[in-house]
C-alpha positions as CSV (number, residue, x, y, z in Angstrom):
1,X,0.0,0.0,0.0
2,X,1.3,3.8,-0.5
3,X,2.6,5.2,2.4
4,X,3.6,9.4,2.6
5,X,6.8,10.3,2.1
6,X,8.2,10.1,5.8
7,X,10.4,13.0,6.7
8,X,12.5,12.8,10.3
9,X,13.3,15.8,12.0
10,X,15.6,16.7,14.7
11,X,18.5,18.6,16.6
12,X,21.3,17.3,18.8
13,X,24.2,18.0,20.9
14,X,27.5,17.0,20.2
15,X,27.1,14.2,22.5
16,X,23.8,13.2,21.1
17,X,20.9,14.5,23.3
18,X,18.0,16.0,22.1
19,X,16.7,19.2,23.5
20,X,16.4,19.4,26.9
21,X,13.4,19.8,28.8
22,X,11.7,21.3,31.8
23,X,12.0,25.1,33.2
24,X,15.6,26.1,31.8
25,X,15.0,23.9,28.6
26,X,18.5,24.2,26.3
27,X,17.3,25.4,22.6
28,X,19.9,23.2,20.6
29,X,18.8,25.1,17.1
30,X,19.6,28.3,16.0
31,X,17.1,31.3,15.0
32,X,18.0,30.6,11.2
33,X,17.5,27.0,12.0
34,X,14.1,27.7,13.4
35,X,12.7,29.1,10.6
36,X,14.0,26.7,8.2
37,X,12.2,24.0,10.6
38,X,9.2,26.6,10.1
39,X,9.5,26.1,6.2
40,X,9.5,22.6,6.4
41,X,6.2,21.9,8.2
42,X,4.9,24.5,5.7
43,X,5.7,22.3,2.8
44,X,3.9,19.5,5.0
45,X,0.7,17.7,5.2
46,X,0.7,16.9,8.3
47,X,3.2,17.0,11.8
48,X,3.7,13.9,14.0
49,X,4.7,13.7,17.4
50,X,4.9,11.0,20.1
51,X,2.8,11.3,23.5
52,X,5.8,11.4,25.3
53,X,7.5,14.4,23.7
54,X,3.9,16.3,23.9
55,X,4.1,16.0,27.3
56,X,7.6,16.8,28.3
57,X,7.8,19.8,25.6
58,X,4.2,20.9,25.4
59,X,4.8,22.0,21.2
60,X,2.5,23.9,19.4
61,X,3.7,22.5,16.3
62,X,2.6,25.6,13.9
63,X,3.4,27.3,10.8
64,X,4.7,30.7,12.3
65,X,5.5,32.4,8.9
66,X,2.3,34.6,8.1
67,X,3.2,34.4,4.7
68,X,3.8,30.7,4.4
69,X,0.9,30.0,5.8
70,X,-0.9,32.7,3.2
71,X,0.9,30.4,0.5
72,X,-0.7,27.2,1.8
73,X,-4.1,28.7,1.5
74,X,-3.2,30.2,-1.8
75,X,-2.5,26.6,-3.3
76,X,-5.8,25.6,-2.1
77,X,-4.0,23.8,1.1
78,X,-5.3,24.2,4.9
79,X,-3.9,27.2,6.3
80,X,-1.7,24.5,8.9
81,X,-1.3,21.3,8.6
82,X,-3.1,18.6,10.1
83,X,-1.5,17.8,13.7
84,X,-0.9,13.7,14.9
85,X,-0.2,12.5,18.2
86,X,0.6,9.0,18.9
87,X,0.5,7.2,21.7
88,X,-0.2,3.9,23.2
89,X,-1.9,4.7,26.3
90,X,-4.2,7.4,25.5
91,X,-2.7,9.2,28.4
92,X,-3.0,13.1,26.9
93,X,-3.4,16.6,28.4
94,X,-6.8,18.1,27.1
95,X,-4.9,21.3,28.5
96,X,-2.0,21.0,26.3
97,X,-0.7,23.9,23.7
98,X,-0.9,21.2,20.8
99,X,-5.1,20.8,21.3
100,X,-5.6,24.4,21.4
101,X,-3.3,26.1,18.3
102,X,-3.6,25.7,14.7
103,X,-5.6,23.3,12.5
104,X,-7.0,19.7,12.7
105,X,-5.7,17.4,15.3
106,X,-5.3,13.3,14.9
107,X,-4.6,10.8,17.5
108,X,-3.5,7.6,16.5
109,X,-3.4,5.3,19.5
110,X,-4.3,1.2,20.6
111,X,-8.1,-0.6,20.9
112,X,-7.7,0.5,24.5
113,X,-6.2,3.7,24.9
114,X,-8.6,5.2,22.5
115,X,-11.1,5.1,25.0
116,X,-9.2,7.2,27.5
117,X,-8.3,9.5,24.3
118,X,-11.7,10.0,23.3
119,X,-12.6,10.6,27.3
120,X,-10.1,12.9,27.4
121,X,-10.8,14.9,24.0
122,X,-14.3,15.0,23.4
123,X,-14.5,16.6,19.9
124,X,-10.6,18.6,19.6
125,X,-9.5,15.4,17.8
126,X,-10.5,12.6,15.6
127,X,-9.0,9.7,17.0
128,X,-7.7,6.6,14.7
129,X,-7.6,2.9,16.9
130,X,-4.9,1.0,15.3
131,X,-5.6,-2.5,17.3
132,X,-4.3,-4.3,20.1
133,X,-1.1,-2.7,19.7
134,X,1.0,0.9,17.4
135,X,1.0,-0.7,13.8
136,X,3.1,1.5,11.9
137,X,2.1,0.5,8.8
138,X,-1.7,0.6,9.6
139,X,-1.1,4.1,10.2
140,X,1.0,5.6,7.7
141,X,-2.1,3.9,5.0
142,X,-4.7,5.0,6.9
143,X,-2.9,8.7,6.6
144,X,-2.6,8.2,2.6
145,X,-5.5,6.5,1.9
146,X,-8.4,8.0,4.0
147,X,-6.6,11.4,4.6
148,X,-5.0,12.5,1.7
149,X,-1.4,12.6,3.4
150,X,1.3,12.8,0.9
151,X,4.1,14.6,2.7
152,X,4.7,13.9,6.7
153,X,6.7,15.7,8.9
154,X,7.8,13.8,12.1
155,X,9.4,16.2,14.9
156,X,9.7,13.2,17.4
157,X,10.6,11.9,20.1
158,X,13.3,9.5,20.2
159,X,11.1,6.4,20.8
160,X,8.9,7.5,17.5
161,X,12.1,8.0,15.3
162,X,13.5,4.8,16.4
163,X,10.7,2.6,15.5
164,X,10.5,4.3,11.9
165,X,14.0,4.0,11.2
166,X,14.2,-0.1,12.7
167,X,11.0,-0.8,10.8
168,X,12.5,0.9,7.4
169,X,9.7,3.6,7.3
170,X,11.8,7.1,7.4
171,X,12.3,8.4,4.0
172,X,14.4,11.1,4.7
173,X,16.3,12.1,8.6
174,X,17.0,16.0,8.6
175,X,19.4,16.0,11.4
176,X,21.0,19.1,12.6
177,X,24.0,19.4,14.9
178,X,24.8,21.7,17.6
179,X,27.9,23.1,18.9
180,X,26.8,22.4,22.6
181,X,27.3,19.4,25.2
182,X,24.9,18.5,27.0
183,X,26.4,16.5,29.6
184,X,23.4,14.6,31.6
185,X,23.3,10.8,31.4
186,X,19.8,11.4,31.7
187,X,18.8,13.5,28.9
188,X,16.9,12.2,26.0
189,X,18.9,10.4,22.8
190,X,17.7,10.7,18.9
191,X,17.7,7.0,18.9
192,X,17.1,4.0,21.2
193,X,19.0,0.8,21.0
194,X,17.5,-2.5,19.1
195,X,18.1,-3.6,15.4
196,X,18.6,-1.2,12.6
197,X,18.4,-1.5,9.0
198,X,22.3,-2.7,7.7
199,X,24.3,-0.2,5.6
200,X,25.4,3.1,5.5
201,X,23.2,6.4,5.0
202,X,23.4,8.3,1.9
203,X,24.6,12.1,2.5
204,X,21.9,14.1,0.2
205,X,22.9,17.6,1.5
206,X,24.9,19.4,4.4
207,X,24.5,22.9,4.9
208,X,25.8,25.6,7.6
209,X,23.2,27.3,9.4
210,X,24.7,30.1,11.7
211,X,26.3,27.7,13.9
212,X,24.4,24.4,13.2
213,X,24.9,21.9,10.7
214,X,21.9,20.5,8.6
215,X,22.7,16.9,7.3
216,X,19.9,15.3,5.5
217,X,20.3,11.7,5.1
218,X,18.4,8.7,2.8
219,X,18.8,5.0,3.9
220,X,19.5,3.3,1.6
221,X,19.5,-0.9,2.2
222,X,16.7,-2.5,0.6
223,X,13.4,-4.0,2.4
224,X,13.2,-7.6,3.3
225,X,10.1,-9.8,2.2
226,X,7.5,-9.1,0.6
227,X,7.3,-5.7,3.2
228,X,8.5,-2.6,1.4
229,X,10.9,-0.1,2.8
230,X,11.3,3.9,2.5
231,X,15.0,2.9,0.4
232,X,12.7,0.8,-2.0
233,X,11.2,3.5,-3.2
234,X,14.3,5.4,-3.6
235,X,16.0,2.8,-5.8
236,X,12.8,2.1,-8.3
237,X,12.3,5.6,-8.5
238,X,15.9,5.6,-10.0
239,X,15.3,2.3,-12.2
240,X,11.8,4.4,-13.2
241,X,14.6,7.4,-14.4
242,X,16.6,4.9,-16.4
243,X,13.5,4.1,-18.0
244,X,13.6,7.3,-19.5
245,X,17.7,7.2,-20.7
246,X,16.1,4.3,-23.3
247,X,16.5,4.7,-27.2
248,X,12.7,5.3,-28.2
249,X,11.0,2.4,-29.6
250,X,7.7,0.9,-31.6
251,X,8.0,-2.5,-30.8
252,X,9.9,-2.6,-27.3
253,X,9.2,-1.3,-24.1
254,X,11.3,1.6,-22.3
255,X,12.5,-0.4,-19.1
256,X,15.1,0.8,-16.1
257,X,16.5,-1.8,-13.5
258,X,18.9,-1.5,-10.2
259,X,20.4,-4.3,-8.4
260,X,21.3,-3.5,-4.9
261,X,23.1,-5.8,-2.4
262,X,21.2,-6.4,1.2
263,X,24.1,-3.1,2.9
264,X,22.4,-0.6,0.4
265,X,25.7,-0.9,-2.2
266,X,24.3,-0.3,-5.7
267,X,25.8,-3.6,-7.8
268,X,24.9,-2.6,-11.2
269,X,22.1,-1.4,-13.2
270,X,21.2,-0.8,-16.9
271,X,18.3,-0.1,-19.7
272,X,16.3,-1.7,-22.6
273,X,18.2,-1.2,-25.3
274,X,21.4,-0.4,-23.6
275,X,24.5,0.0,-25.4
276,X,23.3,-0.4,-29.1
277,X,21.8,-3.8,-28.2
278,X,17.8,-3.4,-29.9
279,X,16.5,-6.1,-27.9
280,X,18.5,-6.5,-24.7
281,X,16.2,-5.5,-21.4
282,X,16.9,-3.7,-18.5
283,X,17.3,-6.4,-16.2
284,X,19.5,-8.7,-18.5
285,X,21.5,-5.7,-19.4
286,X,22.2,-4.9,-15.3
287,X,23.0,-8.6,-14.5
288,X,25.2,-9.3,-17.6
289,X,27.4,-6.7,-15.3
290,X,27.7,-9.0,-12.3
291,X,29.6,-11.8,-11.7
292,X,27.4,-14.7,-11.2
293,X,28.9,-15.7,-8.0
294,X,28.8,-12.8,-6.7
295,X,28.3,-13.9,-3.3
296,X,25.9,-10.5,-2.5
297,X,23.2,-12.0,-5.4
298,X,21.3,-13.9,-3.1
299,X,20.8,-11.3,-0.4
300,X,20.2,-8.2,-3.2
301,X,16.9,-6.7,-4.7
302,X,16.3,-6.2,-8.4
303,X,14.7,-3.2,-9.2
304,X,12.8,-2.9,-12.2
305,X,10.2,-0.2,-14.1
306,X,8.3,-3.0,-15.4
307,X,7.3,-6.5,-14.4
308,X,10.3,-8.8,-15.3
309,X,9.5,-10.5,-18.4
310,X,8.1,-14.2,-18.4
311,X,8.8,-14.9,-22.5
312,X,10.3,-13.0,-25.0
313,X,11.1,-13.7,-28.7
314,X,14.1,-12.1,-29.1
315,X,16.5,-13.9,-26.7
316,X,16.1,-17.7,-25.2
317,X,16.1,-16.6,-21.9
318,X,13.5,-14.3,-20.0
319,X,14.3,-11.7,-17.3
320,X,12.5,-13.4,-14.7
321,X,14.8,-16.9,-15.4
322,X,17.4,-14.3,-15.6
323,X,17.0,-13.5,-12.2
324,X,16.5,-16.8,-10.9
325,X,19.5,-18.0,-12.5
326,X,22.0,-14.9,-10.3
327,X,19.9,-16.3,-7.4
328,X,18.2,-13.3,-5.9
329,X,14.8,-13.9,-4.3
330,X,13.8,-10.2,-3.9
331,X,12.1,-8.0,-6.8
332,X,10.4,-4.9,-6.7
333,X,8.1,-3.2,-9.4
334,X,6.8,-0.3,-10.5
335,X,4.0,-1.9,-13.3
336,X,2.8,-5.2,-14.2
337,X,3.8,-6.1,-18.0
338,X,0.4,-5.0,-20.5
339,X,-0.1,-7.6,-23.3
340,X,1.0,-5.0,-25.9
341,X,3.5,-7.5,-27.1
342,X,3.5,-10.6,-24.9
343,X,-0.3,-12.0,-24.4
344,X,-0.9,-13.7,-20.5
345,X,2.4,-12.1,-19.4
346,X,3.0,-12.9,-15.9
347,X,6.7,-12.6,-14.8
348,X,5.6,-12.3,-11.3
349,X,3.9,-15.8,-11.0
350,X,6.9,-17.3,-12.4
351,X,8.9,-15.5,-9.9
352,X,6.6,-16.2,-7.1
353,X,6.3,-19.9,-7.7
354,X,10.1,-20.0,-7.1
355,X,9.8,-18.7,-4.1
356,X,10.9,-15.4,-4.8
357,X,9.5,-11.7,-2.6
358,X,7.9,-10.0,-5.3
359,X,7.1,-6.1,-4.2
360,X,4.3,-4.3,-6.0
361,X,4.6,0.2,-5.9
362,X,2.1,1.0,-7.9
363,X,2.8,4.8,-7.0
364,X,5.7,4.4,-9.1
365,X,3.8,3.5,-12.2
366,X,3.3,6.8,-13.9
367,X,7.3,7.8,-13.9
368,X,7.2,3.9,-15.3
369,X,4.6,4.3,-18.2
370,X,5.8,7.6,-18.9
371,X,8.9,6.5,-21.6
372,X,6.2,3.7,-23.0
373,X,3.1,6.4,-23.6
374,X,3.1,6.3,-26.8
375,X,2.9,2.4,-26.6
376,X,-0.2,2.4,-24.6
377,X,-3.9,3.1,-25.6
């Protein structure tokens, strides 16, 4: 199912504490900082926060900026986005700054502490039961699908940015760093301990900001199973670009593919009709770049535009026995294959039946159909 597009925010000290709380709370960002925070919930749908942060910090999570919030209502947007608080007791303040500022409120909480949320409440928030326990994934669809969220800022805490990051959920972590120690064992960390997602973090940007550092990060290690992560849409978004690098053709489709080792190491990737080869496909052309005992084939993920062909005409060998041949057992996909050229084509059955995770992101298939338009009724 489509998730939002998952954005972490957050400051720390040097040695790795969030803000710090109560009367003579330490302000780890800058002013220039604050209003580039300001910027980004503007470009938000909505702004999450854990129960326990709402209570220590008592936020107000709004759009300060006059004028950005002018330009949301301008673009036909609410004037603020909609605010979420999670929790798994239900345990909230009606009396807190977060009920009583800006726009629509959310709760997102268990079968049981929505009853103490909605005792609590009344009418200041819709609140969403997830079940017997926090499903991440129950919530982020439930955001997309029922209300309309595309783009979600999360400001914290550090038990909420922990379980995004271990379950693969965090598209994006804007971290920024602060010239201070903090210097109390007991002050909050970013992150908790527990099981992360292998590999190293792609640097997308770092920036001064009077005397912070921004660092913006992507993960970048596929999912596992049949579950899909916030990296697998990074990588078929860049197979869905190599689509578009293909020589145009009438009787071929436009196809991009990525192979990408279980750390997040890109292994190779290619295009239909890659260097002057008419009929060689995206997938064949990326695997023809491997060695086939690569010992990292059986662990990686093929990334493909389209469906992994299940026949073809012009070589002996199909993309999907392609695939099983190198070993992998992970695929994930933008489109299934039309019958334009191949009647019945079903790549993903042949796939499946060998036992190989096939991943399904449909939100990916208009960058994939886009090279092929002129292919398609």
């Amino acid at each position: 199912m489509p998730y939002p597009y998952v954005l972490l925010s957050a400051a720390v000290s040097l040695d790795g504490c969030l803000d710090d709380t109560g009367p003579d709370r330490l302000l780890l960002s800058s002013p220039a900082d604050f209003d580039r925070v300001d910027e980004v919930r503007a470009s938000a749908d909505a702004i999450l926060i854990g129960a326990g942060t709402l209570r220590a910090d008592n936020p107000r999570l709004l759009v300060n900026s006059p004028e950005r919030r002018a330009a949301r209502v301008a673009a036909g947007r609410s004037e603020y986005p909609l605010k979420i608080a999670v929790t798994a007791s239900g345990d909230l303040d009606p009396a807190a700054a977060f009920w009583h500022t800006g726009g629509e409120k959310l709760v997102y909480t268990t079968d049981r502490g929505a009853v103490r949320a909605a005792r609590a409440l009344g009418r200041t928030a819709d609140v969403v039961p997830l079940g017997p326990s926090l499903d991440w994934r129950a919530l982020l669809e439930h955001l997309h699908d029922v209300r309309g969220v595309r783009r979600l800022m999360v400001e914290g805490g550090g038990t909420v940015h922990t379980q995004l990051l271990q379950q693969g959920l965090a598209d994006e972590l804007q971290l920024v760093l602060a010239p201070l120690f903090v210097g109390d064992p007991a002050a909050p960390r970013l992150f908790g301990p527990g099981e992360y997602q292998g590999g190293r973090l792609r640097l997308t940007e770092s920036r001064r900001i009077e005397d912070v550092v921004l660092m913006r990060y992507e993960p970048t290690a596929p999912g596992a199973g049949p579950a899909p992560a916030a990296a697998d849409r990074h990588w078929l978004a860049a197979a869905c670009e190599l689509a578009a690098l293909c020589p145009p053709s009438r009787t071929a489709f436009s196809v991009g593919a990525v192979v990408v080792a279980a750390d997040g190491t890109e292994l190779a990737r290619g295009h239909s009709r890659e260097g002057g080869d008419p009929v060689v496909h995206a997938e064949e052309a990326a695997l023809a770049k491997l060695d086939p005992a690569d010992p990292r084939l059986p662990g990686a993920t093929v990334y493909s535009s389209l469906e992994p062909c299940s026949r073809r005409a012009s070589r002996p060998a199909p993309c999907a026995e392609l695939i099983l041949r190198a070993g992998v057992r992970r695929v994930v996909t933008a489109w299934r294959e039309p019958d334009t050229f191949v009647p019945d084509a079903d790549g993903t059955g042949v796939l499946a039946a060998a036992g190989v995770d096939v991943v399904l992101l449909p939100e990916y298939e208009g960058p994939a159909k886009a090279p092929n338009a002129h292919l398609l009724p």
